[in-house]
N, C-alpha and C positions, 0 to 999 in steps of 0.2 A: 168706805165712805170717801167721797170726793171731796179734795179740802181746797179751798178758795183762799189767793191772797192776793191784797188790794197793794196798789204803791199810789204814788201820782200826785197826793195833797198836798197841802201847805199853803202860806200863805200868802195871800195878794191882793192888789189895791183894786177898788171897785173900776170894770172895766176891764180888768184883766182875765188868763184866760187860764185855765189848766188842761192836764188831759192824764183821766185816771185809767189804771190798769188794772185786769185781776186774772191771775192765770191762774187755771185750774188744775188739779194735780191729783193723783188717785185715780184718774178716770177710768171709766169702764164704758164699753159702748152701751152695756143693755140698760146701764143710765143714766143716758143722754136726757140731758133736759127738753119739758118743751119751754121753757120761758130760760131765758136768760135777764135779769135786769139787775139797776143800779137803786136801792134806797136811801132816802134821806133821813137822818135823825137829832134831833136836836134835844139839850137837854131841857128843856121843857116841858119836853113830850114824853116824858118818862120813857116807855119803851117802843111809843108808835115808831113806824118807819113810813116815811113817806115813797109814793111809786115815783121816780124821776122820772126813766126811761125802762121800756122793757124792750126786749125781740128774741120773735118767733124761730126756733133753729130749723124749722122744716124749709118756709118759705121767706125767712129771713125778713117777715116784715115789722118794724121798728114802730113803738107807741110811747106819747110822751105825756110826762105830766104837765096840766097850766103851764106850773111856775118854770118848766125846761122847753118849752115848745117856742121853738125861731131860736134860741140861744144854746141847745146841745144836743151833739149828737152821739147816741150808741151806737155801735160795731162790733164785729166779730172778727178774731182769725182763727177758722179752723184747724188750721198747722199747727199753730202754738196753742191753741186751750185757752186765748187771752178774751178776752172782754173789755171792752174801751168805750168811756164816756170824757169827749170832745167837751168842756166847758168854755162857752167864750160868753164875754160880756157879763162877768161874775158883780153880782150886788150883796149886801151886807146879808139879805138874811139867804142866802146859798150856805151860808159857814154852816157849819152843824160836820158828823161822822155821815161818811159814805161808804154804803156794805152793796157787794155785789152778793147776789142768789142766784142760786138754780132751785126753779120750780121743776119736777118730774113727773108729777100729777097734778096737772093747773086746769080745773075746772074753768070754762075761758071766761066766766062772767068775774070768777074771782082773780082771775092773772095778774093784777093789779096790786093785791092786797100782799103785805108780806105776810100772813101768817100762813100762806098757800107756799110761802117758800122755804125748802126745808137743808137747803147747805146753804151756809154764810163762811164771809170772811172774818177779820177780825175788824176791818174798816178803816178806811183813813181819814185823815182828818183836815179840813178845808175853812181857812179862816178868811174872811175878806173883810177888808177894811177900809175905810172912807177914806 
């Protein structure tokens, strides 16, 4: 089982920027994801995760949610197993835990949803404040 860990959080003032990481570890080629993405979750939401960003490993192409589109962006580096979501122009409600997935079976209508994503990290945590 491929095990995911996130760094990158913390906190900052509305306006500021981060940039989370999640290197993966265990891997195995025969499973390769096809989604890579970054969830949002807040406690609110009991256990929903929200889709931020996701992308494609075949043809690398990158999909974003509302609340991240013109303000973050996801990456890959395939050398390192890492995963990177670029936060800039952070606002109060960005705070919440951020979990990186690997979907390996992502039906593409659901690649969005996390319960299509079946390795997580532990998550980091991103506070912003006015």
């Amino acid at each position: 089982q491929v095990q995911l860990v996130e760094s990158g959080g913390g906190s900052v003032q509305v306006g500021g920027s981060l940039r989370l990481s999640c290197v993966a570890s265990r891997y195995r080629f025969i499973n390769k994801p096809m989604y890579m993405g970054w969830f949002h979750q807040t406690p609110g939401n009991g256990r929903e995760r929200e889709g931020v960003a996701i992308i494609n490993t075949d043809g690398g192409l990158a999909e974003y949610g509302d609340s991240a589109k013109g303000r973050f962006t996801i990456s890959r580096d395939d050398a390192t197993n890492t995963l990177y979501l670029q936060m800039n122009n952070l606002k109060p409600e960005d705070s919440g835990m951020y979990f990186c997935g690997w979907c390996v079976n992502c039906a593409s209508p659901y690649r969005f949803r996390w319960p299509s994503y079946s390795a997580w990290g532990q998550g980091t945590q991103v506070t912003v404040s006015s």
